[in-house]
N, C-alpha and C positions, 0 to 999 in steps of 0.2 A: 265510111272509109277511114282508116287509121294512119297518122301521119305520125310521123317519127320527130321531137323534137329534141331526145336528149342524145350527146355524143359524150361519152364517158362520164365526168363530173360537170356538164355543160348542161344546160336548161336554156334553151333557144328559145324565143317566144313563136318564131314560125318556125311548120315543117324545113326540115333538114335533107331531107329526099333528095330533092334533085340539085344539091350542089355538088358544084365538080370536084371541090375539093375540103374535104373536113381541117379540121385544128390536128396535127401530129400529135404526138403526146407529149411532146415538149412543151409545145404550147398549152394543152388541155391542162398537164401539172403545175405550172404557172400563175395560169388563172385563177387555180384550185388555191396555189397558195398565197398569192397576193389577197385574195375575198378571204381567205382566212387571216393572214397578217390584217390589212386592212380593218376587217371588224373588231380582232379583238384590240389593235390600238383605239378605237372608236369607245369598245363596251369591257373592255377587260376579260371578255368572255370569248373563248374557243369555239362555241357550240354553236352554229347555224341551221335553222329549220329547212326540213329538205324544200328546192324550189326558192331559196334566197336570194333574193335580189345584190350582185354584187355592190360591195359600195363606193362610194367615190370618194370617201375624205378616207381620213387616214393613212396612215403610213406602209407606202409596200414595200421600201426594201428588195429592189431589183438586189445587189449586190447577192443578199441569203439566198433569195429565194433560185435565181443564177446556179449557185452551188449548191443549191438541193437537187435541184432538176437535174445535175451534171451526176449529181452523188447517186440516186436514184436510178439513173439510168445506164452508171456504170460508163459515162462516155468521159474520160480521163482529157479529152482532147478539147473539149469545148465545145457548145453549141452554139448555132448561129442566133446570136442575140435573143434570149428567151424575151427580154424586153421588149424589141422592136416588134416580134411575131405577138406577141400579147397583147400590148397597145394598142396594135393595128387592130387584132380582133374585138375587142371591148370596145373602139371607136367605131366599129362597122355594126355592131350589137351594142347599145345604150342599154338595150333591157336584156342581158346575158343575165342568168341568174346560176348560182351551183347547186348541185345535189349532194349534200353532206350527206357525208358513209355514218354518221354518229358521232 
């Protein structure tokens, strides 16, 4: 049997099936850019291997990354704390990893 663990740029370590409720894509872009800021403050380097474990030092930069997800999604008005929904998610997954597009 085949269990689903990826949701967008997310790498869940268990099936994702039967939760009631996924990450929006506010949240999923977020994540995506904080594990990218995050690492390359860490290594100087953009690139992460698909299946990368997010990291936890480094620098996210809630403010940018805030105004990309807004930029991104064309929502002029603001969203409800990309921060708080992200946090929360990466504190309920320790082992969330992303799937780099390249």
């Amino acid at each position: 049997m085949m269990h689903r663990t990826r949701h967008g740029p997310l790498n869940f370590a268990k099936p994702i099936e039967n939760q009631s409720k996924l990450p929006d894509s506010e949240t999923c872009l977020a994540v995506y850019l904080v594990a990218k800021l995050r690492h390359y403050d860490l290594t100087g380097n953009w690139r992460m291997g698909a299946g990368s474990r997010i990291p936890r030092d480094g620098r996210s930069r809630w403010n940018l990354v805030e105004q990309w997800v807004q930029d991104a999604l064309n929502d002029a008005s603001g969203i409800k704390s990309a921060e708080a929904k992200a946090a929360k998610l990466l504190a309920r997954h320790p082992d969330l990893e992303i799937w780099d597009y390249g």
